[in-house]
C-alpha positions as CSV (number, residue, x, y, z in Angstrom):
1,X,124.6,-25.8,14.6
2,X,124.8,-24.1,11.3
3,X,121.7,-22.3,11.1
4,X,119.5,-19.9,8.3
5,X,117.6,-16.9,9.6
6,X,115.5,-15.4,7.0
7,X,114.5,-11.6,7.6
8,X,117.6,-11.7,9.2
9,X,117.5,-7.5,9.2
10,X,114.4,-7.6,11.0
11,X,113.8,-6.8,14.5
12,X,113.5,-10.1,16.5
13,X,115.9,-12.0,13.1
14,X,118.8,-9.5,14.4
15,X,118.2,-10.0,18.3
16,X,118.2,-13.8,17.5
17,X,120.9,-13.6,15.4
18,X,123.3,-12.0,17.8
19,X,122.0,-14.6,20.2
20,X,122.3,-17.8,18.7
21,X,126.0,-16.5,17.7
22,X,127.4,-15.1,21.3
23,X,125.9,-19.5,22.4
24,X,128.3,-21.0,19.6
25,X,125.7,-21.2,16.9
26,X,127.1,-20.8,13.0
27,X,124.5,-18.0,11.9
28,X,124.0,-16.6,8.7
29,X,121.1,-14.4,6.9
30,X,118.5,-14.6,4.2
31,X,116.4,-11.6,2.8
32,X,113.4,-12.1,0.7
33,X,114.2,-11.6,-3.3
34,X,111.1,-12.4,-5.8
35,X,110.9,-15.8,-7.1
36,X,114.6,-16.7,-5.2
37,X,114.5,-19.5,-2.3
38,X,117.8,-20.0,0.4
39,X,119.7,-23.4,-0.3
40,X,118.1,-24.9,2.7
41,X,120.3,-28.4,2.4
42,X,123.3,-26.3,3.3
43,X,121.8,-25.8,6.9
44,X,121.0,-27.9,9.8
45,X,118.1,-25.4,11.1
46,X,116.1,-22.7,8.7
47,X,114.7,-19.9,11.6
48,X,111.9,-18.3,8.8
49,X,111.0,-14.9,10.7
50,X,110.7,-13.1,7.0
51,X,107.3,-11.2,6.1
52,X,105.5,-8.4,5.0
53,X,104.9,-7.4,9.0
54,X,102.7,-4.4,8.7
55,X,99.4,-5.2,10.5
56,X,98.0,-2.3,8.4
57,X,99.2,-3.1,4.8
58,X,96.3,-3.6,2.6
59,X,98.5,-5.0,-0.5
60,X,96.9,-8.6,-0.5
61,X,98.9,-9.7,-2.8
62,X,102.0,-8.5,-2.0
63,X,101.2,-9.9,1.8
64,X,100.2,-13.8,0.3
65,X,103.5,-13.7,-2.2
66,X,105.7,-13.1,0.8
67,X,103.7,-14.5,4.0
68,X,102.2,-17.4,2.3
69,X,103.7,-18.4,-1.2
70,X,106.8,-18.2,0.3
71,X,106.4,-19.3,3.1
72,X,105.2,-22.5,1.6
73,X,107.6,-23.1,-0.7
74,X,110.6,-23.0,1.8
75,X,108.5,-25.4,3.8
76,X,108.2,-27.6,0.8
77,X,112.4,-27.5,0.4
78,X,112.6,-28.2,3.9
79,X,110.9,-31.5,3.9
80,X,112.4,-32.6,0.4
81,X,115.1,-31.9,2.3
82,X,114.9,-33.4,5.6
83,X,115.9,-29.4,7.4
84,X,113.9,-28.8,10.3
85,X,112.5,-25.5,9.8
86,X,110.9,-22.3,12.7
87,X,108.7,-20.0,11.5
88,X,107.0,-16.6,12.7
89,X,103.2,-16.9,13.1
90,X,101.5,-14.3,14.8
91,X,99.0,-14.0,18.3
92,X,96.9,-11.4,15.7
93,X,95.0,-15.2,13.9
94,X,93.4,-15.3,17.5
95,X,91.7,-12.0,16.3
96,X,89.1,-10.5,19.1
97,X,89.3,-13.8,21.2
98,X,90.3,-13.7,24.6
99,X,91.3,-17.5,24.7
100,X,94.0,-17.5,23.0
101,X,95.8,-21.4,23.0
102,X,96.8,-22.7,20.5
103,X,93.7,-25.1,19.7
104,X,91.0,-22.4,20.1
105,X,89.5,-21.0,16.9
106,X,90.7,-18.1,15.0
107,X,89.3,-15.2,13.7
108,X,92.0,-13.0,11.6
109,X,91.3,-9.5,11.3
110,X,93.9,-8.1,8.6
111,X,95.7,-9.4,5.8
112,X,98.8,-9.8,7.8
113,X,97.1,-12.3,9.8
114,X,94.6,-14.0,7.9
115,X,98.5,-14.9,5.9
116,X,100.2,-16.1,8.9
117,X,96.2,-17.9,9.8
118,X,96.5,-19.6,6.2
119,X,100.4,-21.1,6.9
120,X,99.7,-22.3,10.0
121,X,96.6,-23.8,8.9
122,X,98.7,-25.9,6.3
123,X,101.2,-26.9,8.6
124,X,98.7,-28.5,10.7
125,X,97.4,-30.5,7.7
126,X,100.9,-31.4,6.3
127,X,101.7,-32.4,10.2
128,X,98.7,-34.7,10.1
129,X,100.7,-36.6,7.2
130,X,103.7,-36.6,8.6
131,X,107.1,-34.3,8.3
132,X,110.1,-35.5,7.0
133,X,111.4,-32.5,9.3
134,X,110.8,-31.1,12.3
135,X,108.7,-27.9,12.2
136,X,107.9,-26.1,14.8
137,X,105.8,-22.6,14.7
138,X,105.5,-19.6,16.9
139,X,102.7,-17.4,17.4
140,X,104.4,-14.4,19.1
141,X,102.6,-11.8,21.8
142,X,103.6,-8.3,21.1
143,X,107.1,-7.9,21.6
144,X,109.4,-5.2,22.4
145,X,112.7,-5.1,23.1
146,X,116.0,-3.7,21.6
147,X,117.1,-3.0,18.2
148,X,113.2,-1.5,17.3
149,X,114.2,1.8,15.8
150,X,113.8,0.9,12.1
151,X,110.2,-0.5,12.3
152,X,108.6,3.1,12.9
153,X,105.1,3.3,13.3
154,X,105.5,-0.8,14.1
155,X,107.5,-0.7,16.9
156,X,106.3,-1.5,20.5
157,X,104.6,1.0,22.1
158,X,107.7,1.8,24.3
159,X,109.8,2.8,21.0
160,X,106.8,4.9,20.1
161,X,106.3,6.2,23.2
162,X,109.7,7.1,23.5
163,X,110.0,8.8,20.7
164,X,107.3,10.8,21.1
165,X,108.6,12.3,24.5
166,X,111.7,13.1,22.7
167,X,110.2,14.8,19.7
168,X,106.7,16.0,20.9
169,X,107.6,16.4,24.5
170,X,104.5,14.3,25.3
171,X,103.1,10.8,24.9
172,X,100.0,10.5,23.2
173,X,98.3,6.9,23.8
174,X,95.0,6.6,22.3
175,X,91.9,7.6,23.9
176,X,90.5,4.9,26.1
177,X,94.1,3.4,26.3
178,X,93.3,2.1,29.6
179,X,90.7,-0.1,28.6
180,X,93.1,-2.3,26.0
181,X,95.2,-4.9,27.2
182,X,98.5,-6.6,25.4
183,X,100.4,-9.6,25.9
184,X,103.7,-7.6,26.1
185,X,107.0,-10.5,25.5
186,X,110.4,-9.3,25.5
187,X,112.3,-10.2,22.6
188,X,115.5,-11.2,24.8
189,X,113.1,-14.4,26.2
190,X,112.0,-15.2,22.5
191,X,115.3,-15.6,22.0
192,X,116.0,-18.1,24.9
193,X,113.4,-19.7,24.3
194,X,113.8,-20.6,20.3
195,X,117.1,-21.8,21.4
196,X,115.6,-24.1,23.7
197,X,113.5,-25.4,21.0
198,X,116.6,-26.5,18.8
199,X,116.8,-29.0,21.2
200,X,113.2,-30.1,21.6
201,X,111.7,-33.1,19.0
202,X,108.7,-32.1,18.6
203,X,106.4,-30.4,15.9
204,X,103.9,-28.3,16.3
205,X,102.5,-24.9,17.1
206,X,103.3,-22.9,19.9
207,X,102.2,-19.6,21.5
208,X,105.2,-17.4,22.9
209,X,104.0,-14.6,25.1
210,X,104.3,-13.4,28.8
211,X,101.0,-15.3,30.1
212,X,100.2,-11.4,31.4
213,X,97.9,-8.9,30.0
214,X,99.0,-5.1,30.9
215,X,97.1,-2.1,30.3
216,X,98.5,0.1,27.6
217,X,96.9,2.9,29.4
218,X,98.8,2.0,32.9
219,X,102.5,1.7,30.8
220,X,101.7,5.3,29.1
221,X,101.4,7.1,32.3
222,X,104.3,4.9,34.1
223,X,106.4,6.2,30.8
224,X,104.8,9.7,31.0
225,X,106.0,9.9,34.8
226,X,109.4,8.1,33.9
227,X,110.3,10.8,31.5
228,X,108.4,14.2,33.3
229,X,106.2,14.4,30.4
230,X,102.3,14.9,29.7
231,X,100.0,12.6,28.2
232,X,97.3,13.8,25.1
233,X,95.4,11.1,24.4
234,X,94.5,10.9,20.7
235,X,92.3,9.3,18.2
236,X,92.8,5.6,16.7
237,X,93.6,5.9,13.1
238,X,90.9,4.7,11.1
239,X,93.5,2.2,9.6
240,X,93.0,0.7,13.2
241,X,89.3,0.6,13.5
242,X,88.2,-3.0,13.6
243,X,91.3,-5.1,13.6
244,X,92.7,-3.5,17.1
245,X,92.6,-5.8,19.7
246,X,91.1,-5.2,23.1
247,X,92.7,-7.9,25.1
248,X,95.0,-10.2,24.1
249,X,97.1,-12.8,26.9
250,X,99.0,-15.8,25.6
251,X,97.7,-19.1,27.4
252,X,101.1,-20.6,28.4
253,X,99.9,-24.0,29.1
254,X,101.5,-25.7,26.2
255,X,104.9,-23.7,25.8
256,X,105.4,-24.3,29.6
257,X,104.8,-28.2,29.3
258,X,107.0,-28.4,26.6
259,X,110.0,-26.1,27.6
260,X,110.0,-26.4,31.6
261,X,108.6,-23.1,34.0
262,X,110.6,-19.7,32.8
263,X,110.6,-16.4,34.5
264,X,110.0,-14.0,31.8
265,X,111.0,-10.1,32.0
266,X,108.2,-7.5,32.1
267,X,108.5,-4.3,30.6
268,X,108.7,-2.1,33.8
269,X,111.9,-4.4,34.2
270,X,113.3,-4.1,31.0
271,X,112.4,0.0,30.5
272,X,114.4,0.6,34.4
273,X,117.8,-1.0,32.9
């Protein structure tokens, strides 16, 4: 399958990328230019995992031109031309929620989200009239996995953490750490996964996270042991305050009835490789 990945220098674009390549797939990349769209026709499959990703970016327009304008307009190329299209959304719509599938309300809590809120919200009402393509979104957990480095202060928490014990010779989690919970979804099963969806005729919207919440507070002082370190718990920035999330855990339900049961790899797993 000859396929488009846009963002392709992105974190989970370049796990995906080398993926969909060593399983036979044709794969080439697409980085976001002002006012310039890909030649979708030339594809079989557009994989759109291109955005402004910074939870904490407070450019609102800069965040709509390249989450939502964009985002829209590529969709609008692929139905004129029939190219079934993927596309990034985000667990972050779900906001302070603990219910988080895919028909429960949302309540975004940055600009980052309320933009991936807004696209999914108008692929639900163009799905209601019908695609001329198959389009299939995917509202990813917090993932982690390798080929991080570059997204600094956005990495997972075990980049960050990480990096800390090798430059600070500590890992500082912030205070109360124990008391907030993440959805934590390797990027190796995103991966398997979106390829499995190639196959699947179906639109929609899908969640794509472990189904288990873990304690950032438990994984700082597994790391902090791991790597004979101390912990300093620190303050939240203020950038932070209001939009953090103190629970989230992807309900699994409809991923698992579509795709079949999958083991998924936890992070204690992945971080003893």
């Amino acid at each position: 399958m000859k396929i488009l990945i846009t963002g392709y220098k992105g974190f989970i674009a370049q796990n995906l990328g080398r993926y969909l390549a060593s399983q036979g797939h044709d794969v080439e990349g697409f980085d976001w230019l002002p006012n310039t769209l890909p030649a979708v026709d030339y594809y079989d499959q557009i994989i759109h995992l291109g955005a402004i990703s910074e939870t904490t970016c407070t450019d609102v327009e800069a965040v709509l031109e390249q989450n939502l304008e964009f985002s829209s307009r590529l969709l609008g190329l692929c139905e004129t031309y029939g190219v079934n299209l993927m596309y990034a959304s985000s667990a972050s719509v779900y906001g302070p929620l603990e219910d988080c599938s895919e028909d429960a309300p949302c309540f975004p809590k940055s600009p980052y989200a309320w933009s991936k809120y807004l696209f999914d919200r108008l692929v639900k009402s163009t799905q209601d009239q019908g695609f001329n393509c198959k389009v299939q979104g995917f509202r990813f957990f917090n993932v982690f996995g390798d080929f991080e480095d570059h997204k600094k202060s956005q990495a997972s928490i075990f980049h960050q953490f990480k990096w800390q014990a090798k430059k600070e010779g500590k890992i500082k989690p912030f205070i109360g750490s124990e008391n907030y919970y993440r959805d934590f979804i390797y990027v190796g099963d995103i991966c398997q996964i979106m390829e499995k969806f190639l196959t699947i005729d179906e639109s929609g919207i899908w969640n794509i996270g472990s189904g288990h919440a873990e304690s950032i507070g438990n994984i700082a002082t597994w790391m902090a042991d791991k790597l004979n370190v101390p912990l300093e718990e620190v303050e939240m920035p203020a950038a932070l305050v209001g939009q953090y999330q103190n629970y989230t855990k992807s309900n699994n339900t409809k991923l698992l009835n579509t795709i079949g049961d999958y083991k998924f790899t936890t992070p204690y797993e992945w971080m003893s490789r």
